[in-house]
Structures are given as structure tokens and as C-alpha cells.
C-alpha positions in Angstrom: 25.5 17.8 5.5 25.9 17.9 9.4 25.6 15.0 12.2 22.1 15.6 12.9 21.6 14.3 8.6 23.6 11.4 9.4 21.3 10.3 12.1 18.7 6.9 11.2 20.6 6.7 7.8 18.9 3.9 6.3 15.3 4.9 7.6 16.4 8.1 5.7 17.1 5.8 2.8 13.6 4.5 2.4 11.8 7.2 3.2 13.5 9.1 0.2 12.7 5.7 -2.0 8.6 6.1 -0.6 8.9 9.9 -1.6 10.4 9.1 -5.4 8.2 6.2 -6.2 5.4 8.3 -5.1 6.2 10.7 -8.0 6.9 8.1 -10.5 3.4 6.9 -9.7 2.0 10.1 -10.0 0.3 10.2 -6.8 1.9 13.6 -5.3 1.0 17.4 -5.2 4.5 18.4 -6.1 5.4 19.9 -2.7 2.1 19.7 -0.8 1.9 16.4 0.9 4.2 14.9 3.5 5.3 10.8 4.7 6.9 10.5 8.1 8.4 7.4 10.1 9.1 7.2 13.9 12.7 6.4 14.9 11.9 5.9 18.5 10.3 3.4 20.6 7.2 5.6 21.4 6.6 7.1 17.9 7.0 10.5 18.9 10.3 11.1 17.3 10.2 10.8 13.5 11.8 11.8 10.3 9.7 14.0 7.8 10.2 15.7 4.3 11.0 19.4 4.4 8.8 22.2 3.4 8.6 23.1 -0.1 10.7 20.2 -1.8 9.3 18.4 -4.5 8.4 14.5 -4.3 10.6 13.8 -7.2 13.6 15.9 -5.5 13.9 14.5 -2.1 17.0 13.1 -0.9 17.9 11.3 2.5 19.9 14.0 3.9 17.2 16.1 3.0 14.7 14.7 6.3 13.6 16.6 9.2 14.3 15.3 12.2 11.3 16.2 14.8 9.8 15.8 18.2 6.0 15.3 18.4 6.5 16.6 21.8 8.8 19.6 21.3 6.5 22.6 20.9 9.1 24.9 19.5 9.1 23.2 16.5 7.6 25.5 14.4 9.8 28.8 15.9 13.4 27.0 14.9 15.2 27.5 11.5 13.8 24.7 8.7 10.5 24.3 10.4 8.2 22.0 8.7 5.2 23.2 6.8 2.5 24.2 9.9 0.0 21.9 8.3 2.3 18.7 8.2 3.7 19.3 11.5 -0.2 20.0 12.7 -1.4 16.7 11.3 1.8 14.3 11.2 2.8 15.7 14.7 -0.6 15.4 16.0 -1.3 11.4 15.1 2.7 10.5 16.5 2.4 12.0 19.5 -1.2 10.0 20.2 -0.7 7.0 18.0 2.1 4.5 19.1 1.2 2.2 16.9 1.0 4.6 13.8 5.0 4.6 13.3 4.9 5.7 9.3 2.1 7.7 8.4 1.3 8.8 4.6 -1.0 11.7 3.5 -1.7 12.1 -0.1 -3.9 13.9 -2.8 -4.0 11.1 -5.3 -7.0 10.8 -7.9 -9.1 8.1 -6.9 -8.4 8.5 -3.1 -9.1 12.2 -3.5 -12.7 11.1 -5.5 -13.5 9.1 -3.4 -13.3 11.3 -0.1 -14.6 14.2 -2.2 -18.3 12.0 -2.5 -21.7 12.7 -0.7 -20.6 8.9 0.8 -17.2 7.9 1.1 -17.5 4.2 2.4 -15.9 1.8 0.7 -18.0 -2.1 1.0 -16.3 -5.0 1.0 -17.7 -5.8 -2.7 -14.5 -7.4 -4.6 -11.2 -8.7 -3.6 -9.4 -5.2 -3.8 -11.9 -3.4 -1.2 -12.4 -6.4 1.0 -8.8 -5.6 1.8 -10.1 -2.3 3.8 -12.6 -4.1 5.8 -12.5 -2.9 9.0 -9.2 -1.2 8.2 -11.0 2.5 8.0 -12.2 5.1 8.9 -14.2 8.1 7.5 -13.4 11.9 8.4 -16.4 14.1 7.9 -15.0 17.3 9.9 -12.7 18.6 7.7 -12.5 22.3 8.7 -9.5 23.5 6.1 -6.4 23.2 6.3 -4.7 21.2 9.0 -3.2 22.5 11.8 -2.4 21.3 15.0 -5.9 21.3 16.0 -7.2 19.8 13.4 -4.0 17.4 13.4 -5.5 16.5 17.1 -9.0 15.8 15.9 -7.6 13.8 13.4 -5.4 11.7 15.2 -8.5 11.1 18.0 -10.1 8.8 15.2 -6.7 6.7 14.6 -6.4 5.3 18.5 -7.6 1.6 17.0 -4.6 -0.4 16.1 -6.7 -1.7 13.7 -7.5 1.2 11.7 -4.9 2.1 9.0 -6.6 4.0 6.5 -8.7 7.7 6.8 -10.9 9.2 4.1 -10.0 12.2 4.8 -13.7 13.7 3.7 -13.4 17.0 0.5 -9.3 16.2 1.4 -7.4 13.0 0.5 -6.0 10.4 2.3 -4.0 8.8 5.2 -2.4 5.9 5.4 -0.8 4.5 8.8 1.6 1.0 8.6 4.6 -0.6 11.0 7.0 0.5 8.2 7.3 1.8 4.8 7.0 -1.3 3.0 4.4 -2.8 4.9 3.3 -5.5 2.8 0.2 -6.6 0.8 -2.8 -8.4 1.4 -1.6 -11.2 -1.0 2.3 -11.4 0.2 0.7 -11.8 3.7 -1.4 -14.7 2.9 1.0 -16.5 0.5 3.4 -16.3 3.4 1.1 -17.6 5.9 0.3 -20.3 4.1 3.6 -21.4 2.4 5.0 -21.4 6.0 2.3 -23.5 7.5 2.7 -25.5 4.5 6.4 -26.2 5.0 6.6 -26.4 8.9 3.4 -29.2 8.6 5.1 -31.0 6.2 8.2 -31.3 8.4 6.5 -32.4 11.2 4.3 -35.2 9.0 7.5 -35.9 7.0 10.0 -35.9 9.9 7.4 -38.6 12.0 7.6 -40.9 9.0 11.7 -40.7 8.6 11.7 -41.3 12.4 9.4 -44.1 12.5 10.8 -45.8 9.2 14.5 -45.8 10.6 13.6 -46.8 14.1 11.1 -49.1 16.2 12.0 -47.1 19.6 9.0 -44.6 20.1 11.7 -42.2 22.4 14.3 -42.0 19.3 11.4 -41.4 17.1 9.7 -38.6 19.2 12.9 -36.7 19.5 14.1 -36.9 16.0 10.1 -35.5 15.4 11.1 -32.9 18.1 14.7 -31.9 16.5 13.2 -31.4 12.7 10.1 -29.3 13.9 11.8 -26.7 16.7 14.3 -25.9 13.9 11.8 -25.4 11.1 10.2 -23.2 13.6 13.4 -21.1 13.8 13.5 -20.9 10.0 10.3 -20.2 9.1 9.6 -17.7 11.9 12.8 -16.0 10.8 12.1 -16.0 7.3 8.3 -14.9 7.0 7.9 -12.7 10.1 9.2 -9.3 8.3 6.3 -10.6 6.0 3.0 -11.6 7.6 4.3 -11.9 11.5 4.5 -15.9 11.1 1.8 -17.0 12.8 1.2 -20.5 11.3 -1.1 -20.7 13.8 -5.1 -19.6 14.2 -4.6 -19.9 17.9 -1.9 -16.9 17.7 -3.6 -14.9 14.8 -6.7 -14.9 17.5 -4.8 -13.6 19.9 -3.5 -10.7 17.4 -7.0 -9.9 16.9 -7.9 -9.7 20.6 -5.2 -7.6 21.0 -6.8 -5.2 18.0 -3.7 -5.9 16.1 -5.4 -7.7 13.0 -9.1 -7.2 11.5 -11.6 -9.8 12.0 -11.8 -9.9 8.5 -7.9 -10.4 8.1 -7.9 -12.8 10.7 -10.2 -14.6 8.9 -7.9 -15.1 5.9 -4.8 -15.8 7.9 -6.8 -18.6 9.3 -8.4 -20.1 6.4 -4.7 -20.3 4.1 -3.5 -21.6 7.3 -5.5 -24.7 7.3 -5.3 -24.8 3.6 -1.3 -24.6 3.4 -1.6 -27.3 6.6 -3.8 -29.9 4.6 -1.1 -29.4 1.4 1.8 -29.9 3.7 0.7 -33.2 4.8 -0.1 -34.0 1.4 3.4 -33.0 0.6 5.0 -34.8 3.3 2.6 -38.2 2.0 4.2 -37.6 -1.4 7.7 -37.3 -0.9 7.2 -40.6 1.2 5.4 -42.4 -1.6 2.7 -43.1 0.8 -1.4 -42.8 -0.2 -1.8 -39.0 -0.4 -5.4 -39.6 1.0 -5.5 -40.7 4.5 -7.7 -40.7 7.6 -5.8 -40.9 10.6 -6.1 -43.9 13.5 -4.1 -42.2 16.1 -5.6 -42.7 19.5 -5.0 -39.2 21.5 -7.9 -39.1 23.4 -8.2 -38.4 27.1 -8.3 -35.6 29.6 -4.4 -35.4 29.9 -4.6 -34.7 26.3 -7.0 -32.0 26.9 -5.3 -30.4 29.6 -2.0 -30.9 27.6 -3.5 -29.1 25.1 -4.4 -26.3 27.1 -1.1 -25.8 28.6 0.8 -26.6 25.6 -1.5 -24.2 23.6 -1.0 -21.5 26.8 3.0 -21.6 27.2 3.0 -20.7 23.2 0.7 -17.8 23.0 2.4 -16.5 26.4 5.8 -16.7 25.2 5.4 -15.2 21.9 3.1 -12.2 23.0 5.0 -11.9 26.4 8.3 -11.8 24.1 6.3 -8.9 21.4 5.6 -6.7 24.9 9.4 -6.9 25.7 10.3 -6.0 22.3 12.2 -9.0 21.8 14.0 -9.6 18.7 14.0 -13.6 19.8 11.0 -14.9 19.0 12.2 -17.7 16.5 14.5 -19.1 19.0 11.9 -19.0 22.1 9.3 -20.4 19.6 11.7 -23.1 18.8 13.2 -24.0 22.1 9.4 -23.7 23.8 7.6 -26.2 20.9 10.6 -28.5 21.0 10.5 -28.9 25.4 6.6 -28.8 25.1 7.0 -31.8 22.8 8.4 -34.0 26.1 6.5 -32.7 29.0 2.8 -32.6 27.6 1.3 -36.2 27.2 -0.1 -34.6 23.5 3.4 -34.1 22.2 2.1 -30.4 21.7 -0.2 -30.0 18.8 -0.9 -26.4 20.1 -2.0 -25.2 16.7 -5.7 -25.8 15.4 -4.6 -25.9 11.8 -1.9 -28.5 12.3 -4.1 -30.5 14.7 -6.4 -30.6 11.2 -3.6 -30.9 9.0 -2.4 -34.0 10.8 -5.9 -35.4 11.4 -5.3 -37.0 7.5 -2.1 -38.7 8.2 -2.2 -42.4 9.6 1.2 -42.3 10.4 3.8 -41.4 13.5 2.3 -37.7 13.2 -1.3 -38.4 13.3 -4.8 -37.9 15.4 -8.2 -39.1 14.7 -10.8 -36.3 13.4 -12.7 -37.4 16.7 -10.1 -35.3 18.7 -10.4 -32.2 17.4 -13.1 -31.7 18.5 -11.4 -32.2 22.0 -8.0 -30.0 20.4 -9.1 -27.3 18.6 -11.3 -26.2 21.5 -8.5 -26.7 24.5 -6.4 -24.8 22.1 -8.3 -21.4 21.8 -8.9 -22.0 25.4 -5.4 -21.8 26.3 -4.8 -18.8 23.9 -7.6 -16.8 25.6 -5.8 -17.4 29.2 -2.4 -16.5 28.0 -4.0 -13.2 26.3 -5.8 -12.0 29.5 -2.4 -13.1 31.6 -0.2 -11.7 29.6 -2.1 -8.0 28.9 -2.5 -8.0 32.8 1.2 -8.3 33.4 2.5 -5.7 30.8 -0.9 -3.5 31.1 0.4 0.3 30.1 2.9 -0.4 27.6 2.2 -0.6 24.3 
């Protein structure tokens, strides 16, 4: 094994996992399909299985190390096989985003692009999870090299497209890694962690009220419990669904082409769900009446406008810290919620599903359902403006 094996070890690692599984689940062609994952920042240097090597034989040292943009690729000793290199070169030197890519033969993919009509509707559970996510390939002219790779590749430019039906062919499957994970685990996540950081800041409002009748000492011991959980939480499940808790910031992912209307759809409707059960939560622990209509007066057009801002500076940090490839983003979520929380007369809701969420709690945490009306609205608003401002600033990079 030389240096050059050694390199991106435990991408290597994985990769050689992904290969493995893929035989134990019997969706291979013994040597003829290929799984590659980017190693750099622009996805055009990636790791690839070698020509001729069984799925069920690969090893980590065994992975090519290639440049998408190197065109002597194919004229060096242990070249890739031309069709790989054609197709899996083609889609990372044009698609950033795409940074593992998977192309198999299985059965029912393989069917399915083999039919006279190879859309798949949105009928049950399973396919909804493609919704939008697709696309079809109907120009499949053999086998494919690089300029077929380059056709290919031209129909992947949408973020949001992570799936071809490769027409009379097979499959391809683009993610962020190689265990990109599920539809289910994505939603449980969202919601569990909306879930927990609502009932923190319900729960936490009701400790600080109970232990003191100063409204400052109560506020910041509100503030303390909910920038932390922020940290947590945004730590724990962002590997997982991107810990949004939030349909102000899943909007923005989808404005951004990041996320599927249909997806962002979901994310938002177990985010209000797992909202509404963490106040619930919170009004159990407290052995107060689970059922409650809040009487919080936050009406006004400070509140508004503190909405706005509040709603602006969280969307701009988080998407302004995603184009700096920032690996901070639970502490700048924390620290920003936690300041917002003194300088905006609202206390900074900022978050659509916990403005709901806490629209059932008569207690410290509360608003009146009247408001949201006045919340939700100022919310999104400010979302939008941070979106436009911060896609202007880092136009260009990806």
C-alpha cells in the first residue's frame, strides 16, 4: 500500500462499507457498477472503486483516487473503467452539490427504467419520498462515456434532484454523503428536536417564573435554558435532518433548491406537531392543565418589527455561516437566539412553529392565537429578506 492509499482514510472506510452492503443486498453487477465520493470542497476530486473488482471484494486501500478535471486520467497506469470515469467524472466536475454519487443495475430500479414510462407518482408513503426528487433520462445512447457522462450530468444541475432513471439502464443516486439518511430518520429528528427545544423554553418560563417575581431574573434564566438547548440539539440532529426546528429556516432551504417542496412540507408539519407536544410536555412535567389557551398580550408594531428582525438575524446567520462552510452553527445559533432574547421587545419568537406551540401555554412563555397572525407572517418576512441578502453577498459560491 503507498501514501497516495493512505489518503481520506476513513472516507475510504465507508465507501468500502457502501460497496459490501451493496453485495449483501444483492443490488450489484459483480464488477460493472461504480459509487464515488468527493474529498474536496468543489466535488471534483473523489475516490472511486477500481476496474474490474468485485462489490463483495473491495477494500479501502483498494480506491482510486481521481480528478474530474485531470484529462489524462484514462492514459495513467490503474485507469478507471472509461464508462465510470465518463459518467462519475462527468456529474463531479458539473455538480457541486452531488458529492457521493451511486450508479446501479438493481432489479426493480432496472424495471422500472426499462418501462415504456418510468415516472414514479407520489401514490404511497414509499414513492412520495421521490417527489420532486427525480429525474427521467430518455437518451440513453449505450454505454457511457464521457459524452454521455456530460449529457447526463446536464440533467443533475438542480440541488434538488437526487435520483435519475436512467431510461433501458439503471439507476443514479446523488446524496451529501454515504449514509445520507432516510425520509423517516429526518422527520423523527425534526420533530423530536422541536419537541425538546419547545419544551425547554415552555418548561424553563415556568421554573423561572415559579422561583422568582422579578420579570429580568425570569427572562434571563428563559434565555440561559433555551440558547444552550439550541447548542445541543443543533449539534445533535444536524448530521441527521440539518436541525432546522424551524419552518422559517426549512423555507429558506427550499428557496435555496436545497429541499423539495414536498419535503419541506413534511419538515414543517412534524415541526409544529413536535412543537404542540413539547408544550404539552413541558405542562406535564409542571403538573399544570395540559390544555391551555394562552392570555399573553404581545401585540403591537414593535412586536412586529421585532419579529422581523429577530426572524432576519436567524436566517442570516445560519445561511451566511452554511456559505462560509462554518462548522459553528450551534454556537452562533445559540449565542444569536440568546442576545435576540434582550434586544427585540418580542423576546424572539423567530420560529412559526414555536410561536404556535406557545400560543397554548398561559404561562411566562406564552402569546395569544390573535398574534400569530401578526408572527407567523413577520417571520417568513424576515426569512425572505435574509435569503435575498444573503445569496447577494456570497452570489458565485456554492
Amino acid at each position: 500500500m503507498d501514501g497516495q492509499n493512505l489518503l481520506y482514510w476513513q472516507e475510504r472506510i465507508d465507501l468500502a462499507a457502501a460497496f459490501r452492503w451493496a453485495a449483501r443486498l444483492n443490488m450489484h453487477e459483480a464488477v460493472a457498477n461504480h459509487f464515488s465520493l468527493s474529498v474536496n470542497e468543489d466535488g471534483t476530486q473523489f475516490l472511486m472503486n477500481p476496474n474490474q473488482k468485485h462489490f463483495s471484494r473491495i477494500k479501502a486501500s483498494d480506491m482510486l483516487l481521481l480528478d474530474a478535471n485531470d484529462p489524462d486520467t484514462m492514459n495513467k497506469p490503474g485507469a478507471p473503467d472509461p464508462t465510470a470515469w465518463g459518467l462519475h467524472g462527468s456529474v463531479h466536475r458539473k455538480c457541486p452539490h452531488a458529492k457521493c454519487v451511486m450508479h446501479v443495475h438493481s432489479i426493480h430500479a432496472t424495471v422500472l427504467a426499462s418501462l415504456a414510462d418510468s415516472r414514479l407518482p407520489p401514490i404511497d408513503q414509499n414513492t412520495a419520498i421521490f417527489y420532486e426528487r427525480y429525474v427521467i433520462d430518455e437518451g440513453f445512447g449505450g454505454l457511457a462515456f464521457e459524452d454521455e457522462g456530460m449529457r447526463c450530468a446536464g440533467m443533475l444541475q438542480d440541488p434538488k434532484i437526487k435520483v435519475m432513471i436512467m431510461g433501458n439502464h439503471g439507476v443514479l443516486v446523488l446524496g451529501k454523503d454515504i449514509a445520507a439518511f432516510s425520509l423517516n430518520r429526518r422527520l423523527l429528528a425534526e420533530g423530536l428536536g422541536t419537541l425538546l427545544l419547545v419544551a425547554t423554553v415552555v418548561g424553563s418560563g415556568i421554573m423561572a417564573d415559579a422561583l422568582s417575581n422579578d420579570v429580568a431574573i425570569s427572562l434571563l434564566g428563559n434565555t440561559i435554558a433555551t440558547g444552550t438547548i439550541l447548542f445541543v440539539l443543533i449539534t445533535i440532529f444536524g448530521p441527521v435532518s440539518g436541525a432546522h426546528f424551524n419552518p422559517a429556516v426549512s423555507f429558506v432551504f427550499y428557496l435555496r433548491g436545497d429541499l423539495a417542496g414536498g419535503m419541506t412540507l413534511l419538515y414543517m408539519i412534524v415541526q409544529v406537531c413536535g412543537g404542540i407536544l413539547g408544550t404539552w410536555t413541558a405542562h406535564a412535567m409542571f403538573e399544570v392543565p395540559i390544555l391551555q389557551i394562552s392570555t399573553v398580550d404581545r401585540s403591537g408594531f414593535g412586536n412586529c418589527i421585532s419579529e422581523i428582525i429577530a426572524t432576519f438575524g436567524l436566517v442570516f446567520v445560519i445561511f451566511t455561516a452554511i456559505s462560509q462552510n462554518s462548522k459553528s452553527i450551534p454556537m452562533l445559533v445559540g449565542l444569536y437566539i440568546s442576545a435576540a432574547y434582550w434586544f427585540t421587545a418580542s423576546t424572539s419568537f423567530a420560529n412559526p412553529a414555536v410561536a404556535i406551540a406557545r400560543s397554548i401555554s398561559d404561562t411566562f412563555a406564552g402569546i395569544r392565537p390573535i398574534e400569530l397572525l401578526m408572527f407567523i407572517p413577520a417571520e417568513l418576512c424576515g426569512a425572505y429578506v435574509a435569503f435575498i441578502l444573503v445569496r447577494w453577498l456570497y452570489r458565485g459560491q456554492n
